[in-house]
Steps between C-alpha positions, in 0.01 A plus 500: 500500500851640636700634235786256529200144460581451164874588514801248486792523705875438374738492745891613456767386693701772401867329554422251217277696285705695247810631541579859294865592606683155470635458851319185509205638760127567329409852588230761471623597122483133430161512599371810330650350126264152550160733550446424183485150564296521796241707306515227230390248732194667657668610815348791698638476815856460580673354850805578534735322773678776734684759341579713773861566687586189656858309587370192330524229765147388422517608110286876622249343744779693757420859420753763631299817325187428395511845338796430277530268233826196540777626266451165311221578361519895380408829686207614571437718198536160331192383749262841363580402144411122529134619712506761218496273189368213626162690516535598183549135404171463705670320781495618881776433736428322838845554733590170777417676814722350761353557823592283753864531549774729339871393482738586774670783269169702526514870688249391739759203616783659430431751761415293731869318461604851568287581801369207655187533657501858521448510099178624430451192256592249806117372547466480092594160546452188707751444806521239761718408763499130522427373132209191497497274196405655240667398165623710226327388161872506353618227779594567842372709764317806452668706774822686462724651744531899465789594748421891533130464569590150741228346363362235241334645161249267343539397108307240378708503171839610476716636781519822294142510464408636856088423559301865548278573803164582318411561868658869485261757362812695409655248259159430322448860422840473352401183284150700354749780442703235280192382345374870441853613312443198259154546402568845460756441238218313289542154578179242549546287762687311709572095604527444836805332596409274788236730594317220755796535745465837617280468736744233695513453854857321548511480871186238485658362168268641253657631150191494290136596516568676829127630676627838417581427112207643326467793760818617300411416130190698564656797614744480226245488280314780618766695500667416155350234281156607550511868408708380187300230376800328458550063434632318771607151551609357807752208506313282807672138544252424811209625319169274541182606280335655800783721569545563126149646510589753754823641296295494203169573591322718181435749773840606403561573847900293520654370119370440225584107481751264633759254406422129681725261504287162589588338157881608458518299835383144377842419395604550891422283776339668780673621766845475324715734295414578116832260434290186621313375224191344495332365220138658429206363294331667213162464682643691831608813214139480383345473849719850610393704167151436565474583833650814459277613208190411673591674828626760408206555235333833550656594822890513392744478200761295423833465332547244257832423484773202436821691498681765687882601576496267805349189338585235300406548083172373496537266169773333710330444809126479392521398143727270263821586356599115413463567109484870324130411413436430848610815611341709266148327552540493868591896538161583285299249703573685859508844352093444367453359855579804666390740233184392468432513892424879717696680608837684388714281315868540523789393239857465637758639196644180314138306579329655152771303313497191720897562679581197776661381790907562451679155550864690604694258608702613785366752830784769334238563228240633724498828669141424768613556855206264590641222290882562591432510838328165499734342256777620742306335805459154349814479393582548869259247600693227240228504243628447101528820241321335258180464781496808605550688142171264386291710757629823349440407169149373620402786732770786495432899451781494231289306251272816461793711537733438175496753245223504272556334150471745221665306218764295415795716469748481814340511828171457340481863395486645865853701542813458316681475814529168688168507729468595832341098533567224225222448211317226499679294224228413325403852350621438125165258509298704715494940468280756366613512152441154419173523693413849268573300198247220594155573456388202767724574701443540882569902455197515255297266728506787783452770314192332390400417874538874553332647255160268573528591867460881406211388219274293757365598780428121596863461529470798846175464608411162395401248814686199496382145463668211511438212278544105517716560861570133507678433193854401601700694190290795384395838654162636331418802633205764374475880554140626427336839497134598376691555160802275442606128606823418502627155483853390613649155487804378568687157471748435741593161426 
C-alpha cells in the first residue's frame, strides 16, 4: 500500500482561501492561520492552486518565475513556514506544477522578445509560419503573431500563455530542475496542470495524448518523482480508462493517479463548448462511476472528485439546492459516493460546508477570462445578458472561485477589505462557524468519512461491486476484502 492510499486530499485555491493582511487577496499567511482547521477535518494532504510569480492573466496558471512566489500571496520565507507547520499539523503540501506553457513575462520568452531566434530559449516553444486551425481553449485562435522572431507561437490558452516545446531536451532538464528545487524544499507532490498536452503535435492538429506523451512523464518521473516517492496527479481531460492505466500503472513507473473528466462532461453536449448544456440522466452518472472503478481496479487509481477551481460547486450542479434540507442531504449523499469508492478522494475548500453556485447578477461581478470572454462574444453575436449570465451561473470557474465563507461577519469572515471577487451572498446561512456549531452538519459528516477511510482497509483495497444496476434512483455499491464489507447506498431521487 503507497503511503498516500489512505490519505485525503484538500485542495486550496489560494486567492479565496484566507486572507491575513486585509488587502482583500487570500495569501500564504491566510493559509498557515486555518491549519488548524484543516487538521480538524482529517486533512493530510494539501493542494494548493499556483503560488508562484505570475502577472495574473490566468489567476497563476501564467508563471513568470516558477522559483519565486507572486507578491500577492507572501515571500518565499512565508512558503518554508507554511511546508514547515503544516507538517507539524500532519499535513503535506502538493505545489500545481504548471508544465505546459508559462506566461509571456517569463525569462525564457522574454529573451526571446529580445533576441529573436538567436535566443537560446527560441526552440523552448512552438513556432509556425502559417498558423492551421487550432483553437485557443479561451476562444479564438491559438496562434499569435511574434514580430521579432517573424513567426506564429502556439497557445492553446491565453495569448500570454505561450505553449512549451517538450520536444527540446534542454527545456525539460530545466522543468526536472523546477521540480527538483520544490521537492527539495520539503513539499509532497505535485498536480499536473494539463499534463496530457505535452506531448502535442500541432502541425497534424494534435494537443492531447500526443504518441510521445508518456515517453516524457516517464522520464520525468525517473528523474524526479520516482527517486522522491513523491504523489502525483495529473489533470487529463482526454483521459480514457486504458490510457488512465498507463499514467497510473502501480508499477509506479509515470503518476501516481489521474484526474478524468468523463462525468463533469454529461452536462455538455458533445462536440460543443462547456457553455452548451445538455441535460444528463442519473443512470448515465451511475453507468461512468462504475466503469471507472472496475477498470481501473487493480491496475490504476483514481481520483474521486466533484469539485475543483475550474468547475461548477458540485451541490449546484449534481445535487439540490431548491430547499436548505435539500441541500444539506444532497451534499452528504455525493460526498459517501465518492468516499466510499478507491482511490484518492479530493475536497475542494467551501465543499465540507456545502458553499454553491454564485447567482451575481451582472458579467461586472465576475473576474474568469473564460467567462468574460464568452459573455463579451455573445453579446456580439446579439444574444440577451440574462442568457448568457445563466450559463455562468450554471457552468462558470467563478462559482468555485469566491472567497470561502468563514462566518457571518462582513465578507463572510475572509478579509476585511472588499474582496478581490464578490462573496457569494448567501454566506450568513452557509460558513464554517455555523457548520462548527452543528453537530449534523455537512462539516462533521466529512470528517467522519475521513476518519473511516484511514480505519478500514476495505475502504483502499476493497474490490468493488455493484448492486441492483437497474434501479432507476439508487446507486448500491459494495467494497469487500477477506476482512471487511462495506455497503454504500445512495438515493438520488
Amino acid at each position: 500500500m503507497k503511503w498516500w492510499s489512505k490519505k485525503v486530499v484538500y485542495q486550496i485555491y489560494p486567492r479565496s482561501f484566507q486572507d491575513s493582511n486585509n488587502d482583500g487577496i487570500g495569501d500564504i499567511q491566510g493559509i498557515i492561520s486555518r491549519l488548524d482547521y484543516l487538521a480538524n477535518l482529517g486533512i493530510e494532504l494539501l493542494w494548493i492552486s499556483p503560488l508562484y510569480a505570475s502577472p495574473n492573466d490566468d489567476n497563476g496558471y501564467d508563471v513568470s518565475d516558477y522559483y519565486q512566489i507572486m507578491p500577492d500571496f507572501g515571500t518565499m520565507a512565508d512558503m518554508d513556514e507554511l511546508i514547515t507547520s503544516a507538517k507539524k499539523h500532519g499535513i503535506e503540501i502538493i505545489m500545481d506544477l504548471v508544465a505546459n506553457h508559462t506566461s509571456d513575462e517569463h525569462a525564457w520568452f522574454r529573451d526571446i522578445r529580445e533576441k529573436g531566434r538567436k535566443s537560446s530559449y527560441y526552440d523552448y516553444y512552438v513556432w509556425c509560419d502559417k498558423p492551421n486551425e487550432l483553437m485557443s481553449t479561451f476562444g479564438g485562435t491559438a496562434w499569435e503573431y511574434e514580430a521579432k522572431v517573424g513567426q506564429y507561437y502556439l497557445h492553446l490558452f491565453s495569448k500570454k500563455q505561450p505553449d512549451l516545446n517538450w520536444k527540446n531536451a534542454d527545456m525539460r532538464a530545466d522543468m526536472y530542475k523546477i521540480i527538483r528545487y520544490w521537492l527539495k524544499k520539503g513539499i509532497a507532490g505535485f498536480r499536473l496542470d494539463v499534463i496530457d498536452l505535452i506531448g502535442k503535435i500541432p502541425e497534424e492538429g494534435i494537443t492531447g495524448n500526443g504518441p510521445l506523451l508518456h515517453t516524457y512523464i516517464k522520464e520525468m518521473a525517473a528523474q524526479t518523482f520516482i527517486p522522491s516517492n513523491s504523489f502525483t496527479v495529473g489533470e487529463t481531460w482526454g483521459a480514457t480508462p486504458a490510457i488512465a492505466k498507463l499514467y497510473s500503472n502501480p508499477d509506479g513507473s509515470e503518476l501516481s493517479t489521474v484526474f478524468q473528466f468523463e462525468h463533469i462532461g454529461l452536462g455538455q453536449r458533445p462536440t460543443k463548448t462547456k457553455w452548451d448544456e445538455r441535460k444528463w440522466s442519473f443512470a448515465e452518472l451511475k453507468t461512468i462511476f462504475v466503469k471507472w472503478q472496475i477498470e481501473l481496479q487493480g491496475e490504476g487509481w483514481n481520483s474521486l472528485f466533484w469539485n475543483n477551481h475550474d468547475l461548477p460547486r458540485a451541490v449546484s450542479f449534481f445535487g439540490n439546492t431548491e430547499t436548505e434540507a435539500y441541500r444539506v442531504y444532497s451534499a452528504k449523499m455525493l460526498a459517501t459516493l465518492l468516499h466510499g469508492m478507491q482511490g484518492t478522494p479530493y475536497i475542494y475548500q467551501g465543499e465540507e460546508i456545502g458553499m454553491t453556485n454564485a447567482q451575481f447578477e451582472s458579467i461586472e461581478s465576475y473576474d474568469d477570462i473564460e467567462s468574460i470572454r464568452m459573455y463579451d462574444e455573445r453579446i456580439e453575436n446579439g444574444e440577451k445578458p440574462l442568457e448568457i449570465l445563466a450559463d455562468i451561473h450554471r457552468v462558470g470557474r467563478d462559482n468555485a472561485r469566491t472567497p470561502m465563507q468563514w462566518d457571518m461577519s462582513s465578507n463572510a469572515g475572509f478579509s476585511k477589505a472588499s474582496p478581490w471577487l464578490e462573496v457569494n451572498p448567501n454566506y450568513k446561512k452557509i460558513n464554517v462557524e455555523a457548520a462548527l456549531e452543528q453537530r449534523n452538519s455537512l462539516f462533521y459528516y466529512y470528517q467522519k468519512l475521513i476518519a473511516l477511510r484511514k480505519q478500514y482497509d476495505v475502504f483502499t483495497d476493497g474490490i468493488f461491486l455493484e448492486q441492483n444496476p437497474e434501479n432507476p434512483e439508487v446507486f448500491h455499491y459494495t467494497r469487500r476484502n477477506e476482512q471487511e464489507e462495506l455497503i454504500v447506498i445512495l438515493n438520488f431521487s
